[in-house]
Biopython code that builds the backbone (N, CA, C, O; Angstrom):
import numpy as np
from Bio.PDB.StructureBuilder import StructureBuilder

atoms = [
    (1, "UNK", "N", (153.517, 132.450, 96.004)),
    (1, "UNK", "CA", (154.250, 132.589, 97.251)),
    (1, "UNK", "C", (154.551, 131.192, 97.807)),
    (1, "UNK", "O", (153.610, 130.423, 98.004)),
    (2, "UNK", "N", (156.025, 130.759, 98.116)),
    (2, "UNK", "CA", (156.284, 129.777, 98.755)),
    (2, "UNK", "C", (155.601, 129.558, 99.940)),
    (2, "UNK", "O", (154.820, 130.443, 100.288)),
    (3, "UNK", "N", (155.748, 128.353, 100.793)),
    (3, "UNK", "CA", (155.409, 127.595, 102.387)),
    (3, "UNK", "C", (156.512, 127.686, 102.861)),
    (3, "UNK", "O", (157.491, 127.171, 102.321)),
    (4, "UNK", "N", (156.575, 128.431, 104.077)),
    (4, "UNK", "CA", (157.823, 127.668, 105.082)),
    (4, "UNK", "C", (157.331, 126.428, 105.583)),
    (4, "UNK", "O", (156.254, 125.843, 105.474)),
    (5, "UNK", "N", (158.545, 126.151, 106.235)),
    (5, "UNK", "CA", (158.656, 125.004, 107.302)),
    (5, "UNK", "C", (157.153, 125.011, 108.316)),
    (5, "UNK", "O", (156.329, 124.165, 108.663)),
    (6, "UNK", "N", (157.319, 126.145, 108.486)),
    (6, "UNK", "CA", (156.041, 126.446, 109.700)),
    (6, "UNK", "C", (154.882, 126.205, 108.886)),
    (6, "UNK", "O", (153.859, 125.821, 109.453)),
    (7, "UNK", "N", (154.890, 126.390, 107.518)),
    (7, "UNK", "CA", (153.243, 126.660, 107.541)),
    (7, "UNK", "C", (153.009, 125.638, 106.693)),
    (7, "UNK", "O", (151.891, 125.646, 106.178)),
    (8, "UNK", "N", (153.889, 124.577, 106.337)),
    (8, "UNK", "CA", (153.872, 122.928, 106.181)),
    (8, "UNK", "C", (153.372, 122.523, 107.378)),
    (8, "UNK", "O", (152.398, 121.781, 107.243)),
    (9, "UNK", "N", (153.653, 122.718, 108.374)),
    (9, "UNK", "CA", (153.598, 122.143, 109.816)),
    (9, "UNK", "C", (152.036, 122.161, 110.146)),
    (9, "UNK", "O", (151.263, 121.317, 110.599)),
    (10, "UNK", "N", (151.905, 123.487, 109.724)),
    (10, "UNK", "CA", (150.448, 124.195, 110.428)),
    (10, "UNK", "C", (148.981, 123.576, 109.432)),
    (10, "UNK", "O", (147.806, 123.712, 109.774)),
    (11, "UNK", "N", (149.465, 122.906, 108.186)),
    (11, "UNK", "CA", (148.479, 122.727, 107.414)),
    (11, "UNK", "C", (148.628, 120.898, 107.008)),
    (11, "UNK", "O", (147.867, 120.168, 106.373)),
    (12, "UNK", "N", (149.734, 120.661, 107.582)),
    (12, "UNK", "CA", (149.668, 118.995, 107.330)),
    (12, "UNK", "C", (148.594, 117.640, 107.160)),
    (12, "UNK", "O", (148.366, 116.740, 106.352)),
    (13, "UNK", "N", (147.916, 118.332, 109.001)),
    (13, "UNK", "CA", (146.877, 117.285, 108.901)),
    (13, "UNK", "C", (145.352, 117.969, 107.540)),
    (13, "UNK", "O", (144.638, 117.180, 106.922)),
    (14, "UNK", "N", (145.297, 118.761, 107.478)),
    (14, "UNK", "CA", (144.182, 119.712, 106.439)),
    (14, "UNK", "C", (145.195, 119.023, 105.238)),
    (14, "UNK", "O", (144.542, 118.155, 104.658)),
    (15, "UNK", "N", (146.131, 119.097, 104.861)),
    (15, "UNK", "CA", (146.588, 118.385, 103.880)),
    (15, "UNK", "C", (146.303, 116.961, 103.763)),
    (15, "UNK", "O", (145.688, 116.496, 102.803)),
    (16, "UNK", "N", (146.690, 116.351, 104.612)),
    (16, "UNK", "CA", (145.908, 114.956, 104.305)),
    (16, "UNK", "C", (145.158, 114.201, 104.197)),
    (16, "UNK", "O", (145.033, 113.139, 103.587)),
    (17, "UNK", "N", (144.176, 115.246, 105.340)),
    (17, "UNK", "CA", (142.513, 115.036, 104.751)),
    (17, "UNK", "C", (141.545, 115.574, 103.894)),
    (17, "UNK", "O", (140.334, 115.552, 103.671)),
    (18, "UNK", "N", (142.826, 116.172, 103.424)),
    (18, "UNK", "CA", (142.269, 116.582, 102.007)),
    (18, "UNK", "C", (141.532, 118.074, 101.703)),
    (18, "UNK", "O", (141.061, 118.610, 100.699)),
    (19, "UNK", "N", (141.670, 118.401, 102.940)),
    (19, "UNK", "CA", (140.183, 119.375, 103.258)),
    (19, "UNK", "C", (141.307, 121.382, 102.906)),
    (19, "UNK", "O", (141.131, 122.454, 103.485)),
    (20, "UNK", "N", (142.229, 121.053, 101.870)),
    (20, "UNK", "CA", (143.008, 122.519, 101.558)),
    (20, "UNK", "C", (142.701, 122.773, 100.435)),
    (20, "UNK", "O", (142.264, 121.888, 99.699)),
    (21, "UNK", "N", (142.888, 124.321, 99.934)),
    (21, "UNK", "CA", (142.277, 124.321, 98.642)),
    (21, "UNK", "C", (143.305, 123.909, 97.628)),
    (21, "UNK", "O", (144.480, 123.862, 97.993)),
    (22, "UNK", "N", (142.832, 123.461, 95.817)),
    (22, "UNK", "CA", (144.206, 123.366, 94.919)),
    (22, "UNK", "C", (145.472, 123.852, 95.200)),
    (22, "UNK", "O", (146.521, 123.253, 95.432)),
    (23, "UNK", "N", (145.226, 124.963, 95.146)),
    (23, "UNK", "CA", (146.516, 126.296, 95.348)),
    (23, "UNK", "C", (147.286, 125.852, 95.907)),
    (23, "UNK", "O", (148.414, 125.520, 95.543)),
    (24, "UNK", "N", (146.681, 125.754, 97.124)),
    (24, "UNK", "CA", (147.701, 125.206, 98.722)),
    (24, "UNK", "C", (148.094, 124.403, 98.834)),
    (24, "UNK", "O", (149.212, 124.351, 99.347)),
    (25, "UNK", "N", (147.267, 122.975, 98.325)),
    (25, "UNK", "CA", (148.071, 122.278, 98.365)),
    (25, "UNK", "C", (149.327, 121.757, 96.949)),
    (25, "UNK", "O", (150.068, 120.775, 96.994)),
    (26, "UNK", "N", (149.248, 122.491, 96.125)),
    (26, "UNK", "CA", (149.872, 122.573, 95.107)),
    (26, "UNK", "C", (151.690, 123.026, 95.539)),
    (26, "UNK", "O", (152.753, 122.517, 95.185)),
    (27, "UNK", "N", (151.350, 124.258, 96.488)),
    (27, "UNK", "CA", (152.249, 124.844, 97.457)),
    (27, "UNK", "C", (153.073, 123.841, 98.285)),
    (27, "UNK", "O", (154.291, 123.742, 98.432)),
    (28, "UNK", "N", (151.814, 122.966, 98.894)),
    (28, "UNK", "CA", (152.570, 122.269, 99.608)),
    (28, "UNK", "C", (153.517, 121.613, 99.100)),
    (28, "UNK", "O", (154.700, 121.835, 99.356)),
    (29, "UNK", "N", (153.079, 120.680, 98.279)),
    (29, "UNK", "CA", (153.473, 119.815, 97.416)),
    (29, "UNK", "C", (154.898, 120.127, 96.561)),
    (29, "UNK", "O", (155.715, 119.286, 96.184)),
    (30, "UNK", "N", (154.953, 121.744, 96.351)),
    (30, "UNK", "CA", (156.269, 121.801, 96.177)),
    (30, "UNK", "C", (157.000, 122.026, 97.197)),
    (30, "UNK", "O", (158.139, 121.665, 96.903)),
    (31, "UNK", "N", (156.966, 122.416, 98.207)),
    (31, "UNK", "CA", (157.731, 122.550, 99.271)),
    (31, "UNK", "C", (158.494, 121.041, 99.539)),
    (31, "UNK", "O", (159.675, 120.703, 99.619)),
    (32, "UNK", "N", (157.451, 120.461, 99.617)),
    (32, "UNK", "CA", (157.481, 119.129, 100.433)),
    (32, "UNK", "C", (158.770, 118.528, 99.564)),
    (32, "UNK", "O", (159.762, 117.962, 100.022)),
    (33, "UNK", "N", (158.438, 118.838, 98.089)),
    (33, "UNK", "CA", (159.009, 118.034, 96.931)),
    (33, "UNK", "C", (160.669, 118.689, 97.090)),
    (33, "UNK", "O", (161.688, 118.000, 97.028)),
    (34, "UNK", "N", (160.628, 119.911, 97.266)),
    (34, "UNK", "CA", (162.096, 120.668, 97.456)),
    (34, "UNK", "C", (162.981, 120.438, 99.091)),
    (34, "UNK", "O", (164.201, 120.521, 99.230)),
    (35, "UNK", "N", (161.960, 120.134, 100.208)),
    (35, "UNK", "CA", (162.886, 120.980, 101.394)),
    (35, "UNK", "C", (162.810, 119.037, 101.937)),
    (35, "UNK", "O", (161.762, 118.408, 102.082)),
    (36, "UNK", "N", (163.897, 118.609, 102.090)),
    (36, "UNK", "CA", (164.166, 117.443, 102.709)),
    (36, "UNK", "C", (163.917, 117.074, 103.866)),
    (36, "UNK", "O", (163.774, 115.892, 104.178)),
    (37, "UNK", "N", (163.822, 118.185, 104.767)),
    (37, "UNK", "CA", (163.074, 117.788, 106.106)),
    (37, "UNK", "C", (161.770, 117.701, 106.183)),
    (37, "UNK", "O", (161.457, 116.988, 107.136)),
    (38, "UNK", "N", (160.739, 118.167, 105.523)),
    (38, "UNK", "CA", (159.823, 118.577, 105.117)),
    (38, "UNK", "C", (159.091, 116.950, 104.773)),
    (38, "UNK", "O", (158.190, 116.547, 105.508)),
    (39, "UNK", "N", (159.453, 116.330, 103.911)),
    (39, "UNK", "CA", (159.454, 115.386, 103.117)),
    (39, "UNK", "C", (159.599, 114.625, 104.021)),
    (39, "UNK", "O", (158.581, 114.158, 104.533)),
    (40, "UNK", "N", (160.332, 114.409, 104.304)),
    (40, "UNK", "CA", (160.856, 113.235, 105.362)),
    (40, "UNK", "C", (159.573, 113.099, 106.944)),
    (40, "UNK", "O", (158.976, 112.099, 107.343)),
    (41, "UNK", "N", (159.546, 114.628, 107.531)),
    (41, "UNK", "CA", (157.915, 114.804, 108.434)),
    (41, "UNK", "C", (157.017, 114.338, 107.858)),
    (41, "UNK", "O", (156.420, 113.562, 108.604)),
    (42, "UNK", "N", (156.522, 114.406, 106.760)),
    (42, "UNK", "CA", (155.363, 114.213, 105.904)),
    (42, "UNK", "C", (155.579, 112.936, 105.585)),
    (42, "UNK", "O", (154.636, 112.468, 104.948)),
    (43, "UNK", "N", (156.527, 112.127, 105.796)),
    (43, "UNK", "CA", (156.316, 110.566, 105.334)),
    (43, "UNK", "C", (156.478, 109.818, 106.910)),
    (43, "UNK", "O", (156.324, 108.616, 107.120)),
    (44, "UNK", "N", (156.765, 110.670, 107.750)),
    (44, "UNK", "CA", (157.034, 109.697, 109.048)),
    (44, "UNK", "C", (155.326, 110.279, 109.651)),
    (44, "UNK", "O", (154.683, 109.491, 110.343)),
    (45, "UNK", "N", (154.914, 111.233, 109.421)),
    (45, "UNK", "CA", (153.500, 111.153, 109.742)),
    (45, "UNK", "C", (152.734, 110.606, 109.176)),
    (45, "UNK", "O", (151.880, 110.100, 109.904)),
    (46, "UNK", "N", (152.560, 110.383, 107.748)),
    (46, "UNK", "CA", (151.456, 109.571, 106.882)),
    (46, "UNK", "C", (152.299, 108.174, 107.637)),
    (46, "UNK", "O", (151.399, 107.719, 108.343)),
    (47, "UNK", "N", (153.394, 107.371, 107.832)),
    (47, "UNK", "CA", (153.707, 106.188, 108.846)),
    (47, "UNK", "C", (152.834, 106.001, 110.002)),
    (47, "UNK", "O", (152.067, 105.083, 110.292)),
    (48, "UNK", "N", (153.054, 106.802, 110.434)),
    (48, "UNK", "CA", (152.389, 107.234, 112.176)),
    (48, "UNK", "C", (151.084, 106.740, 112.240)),
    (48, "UNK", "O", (150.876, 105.744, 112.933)),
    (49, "UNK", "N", (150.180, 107.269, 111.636)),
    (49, "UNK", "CA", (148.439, 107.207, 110.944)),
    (49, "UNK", "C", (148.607, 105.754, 110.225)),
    (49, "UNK", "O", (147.836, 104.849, 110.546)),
    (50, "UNK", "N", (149.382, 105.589, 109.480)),
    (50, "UNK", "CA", (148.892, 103.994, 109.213)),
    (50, "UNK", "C", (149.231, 102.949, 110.236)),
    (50, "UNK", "O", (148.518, 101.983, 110.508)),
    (51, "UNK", "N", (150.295, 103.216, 110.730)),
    (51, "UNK", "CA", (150.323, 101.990, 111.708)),
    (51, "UNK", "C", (149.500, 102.556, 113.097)),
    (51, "UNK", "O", (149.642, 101.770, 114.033)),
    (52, "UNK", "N", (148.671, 103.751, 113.428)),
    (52, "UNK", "CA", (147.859, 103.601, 114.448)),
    (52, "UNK", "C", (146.451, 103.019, 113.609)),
    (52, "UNK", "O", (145.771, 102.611, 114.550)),
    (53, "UNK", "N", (145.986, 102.869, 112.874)),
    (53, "UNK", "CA", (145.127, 102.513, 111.922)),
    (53, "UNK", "C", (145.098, 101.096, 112.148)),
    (53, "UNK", "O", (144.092, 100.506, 112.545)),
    (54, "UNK", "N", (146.471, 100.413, 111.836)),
    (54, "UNK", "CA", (146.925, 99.217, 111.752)),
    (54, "UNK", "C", (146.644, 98.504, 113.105)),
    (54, "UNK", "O", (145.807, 97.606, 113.197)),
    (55, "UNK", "N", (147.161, 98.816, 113.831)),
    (55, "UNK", "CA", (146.915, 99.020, 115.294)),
    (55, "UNK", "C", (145.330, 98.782, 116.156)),
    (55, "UNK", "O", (145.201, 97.927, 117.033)),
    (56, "UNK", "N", (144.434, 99.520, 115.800)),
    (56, "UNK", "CA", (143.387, 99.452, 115.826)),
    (56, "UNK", "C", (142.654, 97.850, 115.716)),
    (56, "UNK", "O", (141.663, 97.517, 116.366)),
    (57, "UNK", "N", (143.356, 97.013, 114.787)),
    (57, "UNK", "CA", (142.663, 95.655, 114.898)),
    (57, "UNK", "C", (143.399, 94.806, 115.724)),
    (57, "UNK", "O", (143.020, 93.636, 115.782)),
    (58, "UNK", "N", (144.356, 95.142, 116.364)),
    (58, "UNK", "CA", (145.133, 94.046, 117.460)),
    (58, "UNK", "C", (144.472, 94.123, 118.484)),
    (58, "UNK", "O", (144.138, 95.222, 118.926)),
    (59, "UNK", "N", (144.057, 92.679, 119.236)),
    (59, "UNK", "CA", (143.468, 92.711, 120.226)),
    (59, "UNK", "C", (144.373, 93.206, 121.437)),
    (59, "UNK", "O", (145.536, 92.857, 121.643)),
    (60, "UNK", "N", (143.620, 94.077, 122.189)),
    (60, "UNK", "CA", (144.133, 94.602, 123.386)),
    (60, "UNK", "C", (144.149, 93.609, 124.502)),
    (60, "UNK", "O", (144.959, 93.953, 125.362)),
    (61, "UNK", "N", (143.724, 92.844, 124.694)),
    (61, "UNK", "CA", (143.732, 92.317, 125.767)),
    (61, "UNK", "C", (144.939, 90.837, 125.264)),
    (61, "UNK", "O", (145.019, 90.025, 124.343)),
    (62, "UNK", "N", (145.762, 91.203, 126.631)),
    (62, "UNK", "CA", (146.650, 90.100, 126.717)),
    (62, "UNK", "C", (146.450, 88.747, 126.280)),
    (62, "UNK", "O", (145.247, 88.518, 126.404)),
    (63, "UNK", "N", (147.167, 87.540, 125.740)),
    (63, "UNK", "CA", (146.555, 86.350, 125.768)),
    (63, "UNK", "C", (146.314, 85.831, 127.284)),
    (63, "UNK", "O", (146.666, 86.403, 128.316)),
    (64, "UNK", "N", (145.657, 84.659, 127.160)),
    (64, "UNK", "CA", (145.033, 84.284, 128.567)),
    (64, "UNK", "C", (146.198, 83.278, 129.222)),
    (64, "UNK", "O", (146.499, 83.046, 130.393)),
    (65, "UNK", "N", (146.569, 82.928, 128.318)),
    (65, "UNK", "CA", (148.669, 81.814, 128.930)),
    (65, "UNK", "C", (148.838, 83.058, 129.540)),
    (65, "UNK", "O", (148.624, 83.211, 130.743)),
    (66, "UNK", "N", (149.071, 83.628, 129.074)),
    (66, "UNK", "CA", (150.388, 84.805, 129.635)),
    (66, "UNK", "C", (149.499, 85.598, 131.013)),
    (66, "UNK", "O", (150.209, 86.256, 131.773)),
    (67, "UNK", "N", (148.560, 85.557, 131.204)),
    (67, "UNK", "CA", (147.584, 86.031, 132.473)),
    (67, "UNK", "C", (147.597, 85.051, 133.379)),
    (67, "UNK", "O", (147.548, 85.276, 134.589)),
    (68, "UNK", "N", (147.672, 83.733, 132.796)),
    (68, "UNK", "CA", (147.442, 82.677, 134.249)),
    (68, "UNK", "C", (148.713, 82.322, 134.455)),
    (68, "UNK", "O", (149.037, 81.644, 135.431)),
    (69, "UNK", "N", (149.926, 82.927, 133.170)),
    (69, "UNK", "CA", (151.565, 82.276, 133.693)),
    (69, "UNK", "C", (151.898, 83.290, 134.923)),
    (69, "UNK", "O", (152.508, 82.988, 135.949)),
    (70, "UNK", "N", (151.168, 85.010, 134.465)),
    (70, "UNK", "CA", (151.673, 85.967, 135.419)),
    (70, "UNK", "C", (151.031, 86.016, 136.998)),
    (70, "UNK", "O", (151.654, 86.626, 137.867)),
    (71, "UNK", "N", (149.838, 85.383, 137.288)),
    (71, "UNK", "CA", (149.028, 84.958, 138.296)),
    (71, "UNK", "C", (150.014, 83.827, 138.654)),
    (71, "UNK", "O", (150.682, 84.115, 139.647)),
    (72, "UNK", "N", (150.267, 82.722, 138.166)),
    (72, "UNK", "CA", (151.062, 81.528, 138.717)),
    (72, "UNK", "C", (152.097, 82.159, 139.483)),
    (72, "UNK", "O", (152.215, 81.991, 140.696)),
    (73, "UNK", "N", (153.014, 83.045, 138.634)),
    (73, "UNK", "CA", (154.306, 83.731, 139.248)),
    (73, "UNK", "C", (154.551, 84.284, 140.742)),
    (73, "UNK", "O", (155.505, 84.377, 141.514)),
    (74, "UNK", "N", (152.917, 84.661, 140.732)),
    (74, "UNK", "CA", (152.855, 86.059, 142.010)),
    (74, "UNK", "C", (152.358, 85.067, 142.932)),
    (74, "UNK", "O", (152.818, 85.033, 144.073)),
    (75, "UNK", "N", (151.162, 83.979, 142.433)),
    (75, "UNK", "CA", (151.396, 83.000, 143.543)),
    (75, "UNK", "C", (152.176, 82.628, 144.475)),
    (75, "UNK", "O", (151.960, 82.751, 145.681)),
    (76, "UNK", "N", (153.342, 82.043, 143.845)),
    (76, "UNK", "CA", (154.266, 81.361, 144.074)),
    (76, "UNK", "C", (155.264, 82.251, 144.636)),
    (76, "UNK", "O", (155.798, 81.784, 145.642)),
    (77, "UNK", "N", (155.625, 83.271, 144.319)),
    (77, "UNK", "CA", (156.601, 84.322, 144.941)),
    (77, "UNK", "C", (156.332, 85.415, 145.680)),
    (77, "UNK", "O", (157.228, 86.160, 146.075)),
    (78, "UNK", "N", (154.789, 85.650, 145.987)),
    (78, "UNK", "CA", (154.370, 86.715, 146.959)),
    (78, "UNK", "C", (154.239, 86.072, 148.411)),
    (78, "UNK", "O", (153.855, 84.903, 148.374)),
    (79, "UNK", "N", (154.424, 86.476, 149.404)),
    (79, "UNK", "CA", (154.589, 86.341, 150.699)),
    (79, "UNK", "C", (153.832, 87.276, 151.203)),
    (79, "UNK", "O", (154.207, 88.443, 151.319)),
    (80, "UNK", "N", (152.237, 86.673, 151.687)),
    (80, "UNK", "CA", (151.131, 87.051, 152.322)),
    (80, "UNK", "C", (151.349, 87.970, 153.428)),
    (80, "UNK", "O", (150.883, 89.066, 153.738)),
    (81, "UNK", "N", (152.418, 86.979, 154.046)),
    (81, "UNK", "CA", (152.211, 87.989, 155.763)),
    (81, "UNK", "C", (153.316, 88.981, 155.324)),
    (81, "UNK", "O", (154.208, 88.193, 155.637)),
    (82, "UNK", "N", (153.804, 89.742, 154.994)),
    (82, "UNK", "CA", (154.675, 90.891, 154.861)),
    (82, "UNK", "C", (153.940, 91.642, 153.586)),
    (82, "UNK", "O", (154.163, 92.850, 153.660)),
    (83, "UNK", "N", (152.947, 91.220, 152.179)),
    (83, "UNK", "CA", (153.179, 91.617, 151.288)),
    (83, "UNK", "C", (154.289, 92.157, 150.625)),
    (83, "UNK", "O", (154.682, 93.254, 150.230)),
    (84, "UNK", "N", (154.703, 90.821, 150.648)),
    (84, "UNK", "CA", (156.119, 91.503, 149.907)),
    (84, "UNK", "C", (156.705, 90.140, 148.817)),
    (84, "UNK", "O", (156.483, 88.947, 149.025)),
    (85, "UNK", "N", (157.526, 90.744, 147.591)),
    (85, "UNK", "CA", (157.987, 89.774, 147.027)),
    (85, "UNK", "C", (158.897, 88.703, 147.631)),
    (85, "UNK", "O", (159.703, 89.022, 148.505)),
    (86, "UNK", "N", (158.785, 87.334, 147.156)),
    (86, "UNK", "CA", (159.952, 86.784, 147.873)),
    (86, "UNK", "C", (160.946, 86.307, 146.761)),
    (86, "UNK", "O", (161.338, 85.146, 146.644)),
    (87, "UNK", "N", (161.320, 87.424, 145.913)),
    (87, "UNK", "CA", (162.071, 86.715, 144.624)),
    (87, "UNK", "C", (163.215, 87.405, 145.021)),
    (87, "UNK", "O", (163.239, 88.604, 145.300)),
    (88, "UNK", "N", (164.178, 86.625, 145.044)),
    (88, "UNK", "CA", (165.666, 86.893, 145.708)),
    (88, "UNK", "C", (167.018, 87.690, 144.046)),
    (88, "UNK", "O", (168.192, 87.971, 144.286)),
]
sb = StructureBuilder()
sb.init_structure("model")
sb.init_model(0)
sb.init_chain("A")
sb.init_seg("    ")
for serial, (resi, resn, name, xyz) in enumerate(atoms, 1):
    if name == "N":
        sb.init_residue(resn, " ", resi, " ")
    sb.init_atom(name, np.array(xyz, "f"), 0.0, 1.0, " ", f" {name:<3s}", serial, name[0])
structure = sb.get_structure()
């Protein structure tokens, strides 16, 4: 018995972690291999997962130039007694 669209959808992530039985994913695998949209989901999600993966080692926190350039800025252009910007 073939996979629809839907039940590619419904078993994707169990597909990639591996955790479906032969059969199924054998199923998948032709689906995936025949239906072009299919194929195309399944490669922009295995994308997705590597670059949040990838992602994971960039430091989050801003560099420290760019914290004391954005502090300098607000210095210089905030206006105490109104709180308000004074950038024209």
């Amino acid at each position: 018995m073939m996979l629809t669209c839907e039940d590619v959808n419904d078993f994707l992530a169990a597909y990639l972690d591996g955790d479906i039985p032969e059969d199924l994913r054998r199923r998948f695998d032709m689906h995936v291999a025949r239906c072009s949209v299919c194929g195309a989901y399944l490669n922009q999600y295995r994308n997705t997962i590597e670059l949040t993966r990838d992602s994971a080692f960039l430091d989050p926190e801003p560099p420290e130039a760019l914290v004391e350039m954005t502090l300098e800025f607000l210095r210089n252009h905030w206006d105490e007694e109104d709180g308000q910007s004074r950038i024209d």
